[in-house]
C-alpha positions as CSV (number, residue, x, y, z in Angstrom):
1,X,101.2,109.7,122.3
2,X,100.0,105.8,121.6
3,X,100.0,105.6,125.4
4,X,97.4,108.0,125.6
5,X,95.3,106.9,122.0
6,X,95.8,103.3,123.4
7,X,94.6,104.6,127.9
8,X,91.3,102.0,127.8
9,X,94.1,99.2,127.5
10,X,96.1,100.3,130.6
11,X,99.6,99.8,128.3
12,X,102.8,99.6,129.8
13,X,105.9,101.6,128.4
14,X,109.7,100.2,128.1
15,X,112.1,102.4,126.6
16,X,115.9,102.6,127.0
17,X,115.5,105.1,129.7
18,X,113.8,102.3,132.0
19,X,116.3,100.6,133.9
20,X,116.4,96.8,134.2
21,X,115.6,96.3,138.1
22,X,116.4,98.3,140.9
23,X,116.5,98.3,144.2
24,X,114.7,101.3,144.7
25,X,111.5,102.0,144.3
26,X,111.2,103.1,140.7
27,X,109.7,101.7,138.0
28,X,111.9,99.1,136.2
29,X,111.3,96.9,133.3
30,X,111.1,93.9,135.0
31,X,108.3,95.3,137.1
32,X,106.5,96.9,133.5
33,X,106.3,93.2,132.0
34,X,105.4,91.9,135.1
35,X,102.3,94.0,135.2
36,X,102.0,92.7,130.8
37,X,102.0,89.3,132.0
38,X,100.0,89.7,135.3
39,X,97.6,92.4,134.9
40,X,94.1,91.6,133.1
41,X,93.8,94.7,132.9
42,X,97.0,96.2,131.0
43,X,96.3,94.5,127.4
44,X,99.2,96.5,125.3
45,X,103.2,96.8,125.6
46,X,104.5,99.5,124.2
47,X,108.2,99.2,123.2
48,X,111.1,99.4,120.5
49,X,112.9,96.7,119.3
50,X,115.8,97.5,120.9
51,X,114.2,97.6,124.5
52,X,112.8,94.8,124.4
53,X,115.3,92.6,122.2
54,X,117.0,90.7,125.0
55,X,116.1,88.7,127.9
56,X,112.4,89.0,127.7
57,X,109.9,86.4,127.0
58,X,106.3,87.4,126.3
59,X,105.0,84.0,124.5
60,X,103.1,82.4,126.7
61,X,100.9,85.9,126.8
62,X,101.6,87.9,123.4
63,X,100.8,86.5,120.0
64,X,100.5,89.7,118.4
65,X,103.0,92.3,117.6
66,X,102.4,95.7,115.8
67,X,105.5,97.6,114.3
68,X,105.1,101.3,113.9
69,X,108.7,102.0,113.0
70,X,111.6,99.9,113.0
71,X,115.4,100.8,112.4
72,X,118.0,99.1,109.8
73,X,119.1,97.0,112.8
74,X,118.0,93.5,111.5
75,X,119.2,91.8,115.1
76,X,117.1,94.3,117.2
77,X,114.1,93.1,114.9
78,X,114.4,89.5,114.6
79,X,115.4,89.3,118.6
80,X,112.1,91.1,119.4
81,X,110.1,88.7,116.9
82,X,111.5,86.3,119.2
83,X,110.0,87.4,122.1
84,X,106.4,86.2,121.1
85,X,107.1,83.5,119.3
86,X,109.3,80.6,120.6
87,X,109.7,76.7,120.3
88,X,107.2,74.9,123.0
89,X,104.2,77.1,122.1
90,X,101.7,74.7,121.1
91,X,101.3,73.8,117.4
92,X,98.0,75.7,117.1
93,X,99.2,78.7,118.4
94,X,99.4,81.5,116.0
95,X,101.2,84.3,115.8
96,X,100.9,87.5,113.7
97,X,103.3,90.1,113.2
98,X,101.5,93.6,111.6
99,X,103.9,96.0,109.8
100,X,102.4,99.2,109.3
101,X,104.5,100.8,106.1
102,X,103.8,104.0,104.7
103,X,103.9,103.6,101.0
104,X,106.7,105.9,99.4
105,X,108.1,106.7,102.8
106,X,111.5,105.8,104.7
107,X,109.4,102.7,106.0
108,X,109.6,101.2,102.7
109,X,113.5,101.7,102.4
110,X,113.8,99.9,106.2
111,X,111.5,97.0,105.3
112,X,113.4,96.4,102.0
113,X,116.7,96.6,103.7
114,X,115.6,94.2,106.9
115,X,114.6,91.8,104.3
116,X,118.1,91.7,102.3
117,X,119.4,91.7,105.8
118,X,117.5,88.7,107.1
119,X,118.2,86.6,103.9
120,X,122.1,87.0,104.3
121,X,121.8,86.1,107.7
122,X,119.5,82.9,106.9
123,X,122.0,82.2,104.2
124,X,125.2,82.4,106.4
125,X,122.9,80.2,109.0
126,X,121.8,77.8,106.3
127,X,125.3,77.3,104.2
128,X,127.9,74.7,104.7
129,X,130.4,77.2,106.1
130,X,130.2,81.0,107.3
131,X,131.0,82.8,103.8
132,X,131.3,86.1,102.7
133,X,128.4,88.6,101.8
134,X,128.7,91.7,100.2
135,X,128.3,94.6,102.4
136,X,128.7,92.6,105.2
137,X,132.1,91.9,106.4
138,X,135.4,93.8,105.7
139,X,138.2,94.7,107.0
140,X,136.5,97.7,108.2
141,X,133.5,95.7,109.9
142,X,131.5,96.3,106.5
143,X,129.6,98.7,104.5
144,X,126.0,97.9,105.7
145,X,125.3,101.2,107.4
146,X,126.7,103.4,104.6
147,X,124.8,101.1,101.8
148,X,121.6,102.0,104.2
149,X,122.9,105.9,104.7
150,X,123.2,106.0,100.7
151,X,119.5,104.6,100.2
152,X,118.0,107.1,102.4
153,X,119.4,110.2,101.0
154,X,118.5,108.9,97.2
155,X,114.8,108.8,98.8
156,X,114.9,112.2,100.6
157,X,116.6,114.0,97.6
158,X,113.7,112.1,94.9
159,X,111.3,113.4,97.4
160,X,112.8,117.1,97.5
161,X,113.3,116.8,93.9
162,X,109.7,116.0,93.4
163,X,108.4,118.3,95.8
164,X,110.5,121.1,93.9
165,X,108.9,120.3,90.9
166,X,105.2,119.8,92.1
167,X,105.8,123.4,93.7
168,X,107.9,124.8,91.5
């Protein structure tokens, strides 16, 4: 659907359904960012974080990246932040990240929760010695997807609750 809003731009589209390279002649996402980097023409790249968190490098051509809907998977985010903004670009260079966020939505709940998520990780980064953050490590490999689980059905049952009453 943003493909065909965004058509004038000529964007490209990587999803997890696009394989890597090929031998064949399909269309592969090497090939689609190829065409990003290459093409005067094709102005957008659409993608999820998760498609495009590894191996790709789009800052010496992207300096502006629009986020329609992330996940709670902080690495997927902060790994596709990467991708347009890396040491070497030149100490002019800007770049801007746009978050679009519907107010009292599940896009609040996700940004809130990538924020705790990125300050534990900068403070595990930034401490003296790995240490250990709530919700984070157990012996179970933590708690961070129920804690996120938990948040999202106390927003869909205040929303049904609401709705009920509005209606009601």
């Amino acid at each position: 659907m943003i493909a065909n809003l965004l058509e004038a731009f000529a964007p490209v589209i990587i999803h997890g359904g696009i394989a890597l390279n090929s031998d064949k002649d399909e269309i592969t996402r090497e090939g689609l960012i190829k065409k990003f980097k290459e093409d005067p023409n094709c102005k957008i790249l659409i993608a999820n974080p998760a498609a495009c968190a590894e191996s790709i490098s789009l800052h010496s051509v992207c300096h502006q990246a629009i986020y329609l809907d992330r996940s709670f998977n902080c690495t997927h985010y902060l790994q596709s932040m990467d991708r347009i903004h890396r040491l070497g670009l030149s100490q002019t260079q800007k770049t801007f990240y746009h978050l679009i966020i519907a107010e009292e939505s599940i896009d609040e709940i996700v940004h809130d929760r990538l924020k705790q998520k990125m300050q534990a990780m900068y403070q595990v980064l930034e401490g003296d010695l790995p240490q250990e953050l709530a919700g984070y490590w157990s012996e179970d490999l933590g708690t961070e997807e129920e804690v996120d689980f938990e948040i999202v059905e106390k927003h869909i049952r205040k929303f049904v609750s609401r709705h009920d009453s509005q209606t009601g």
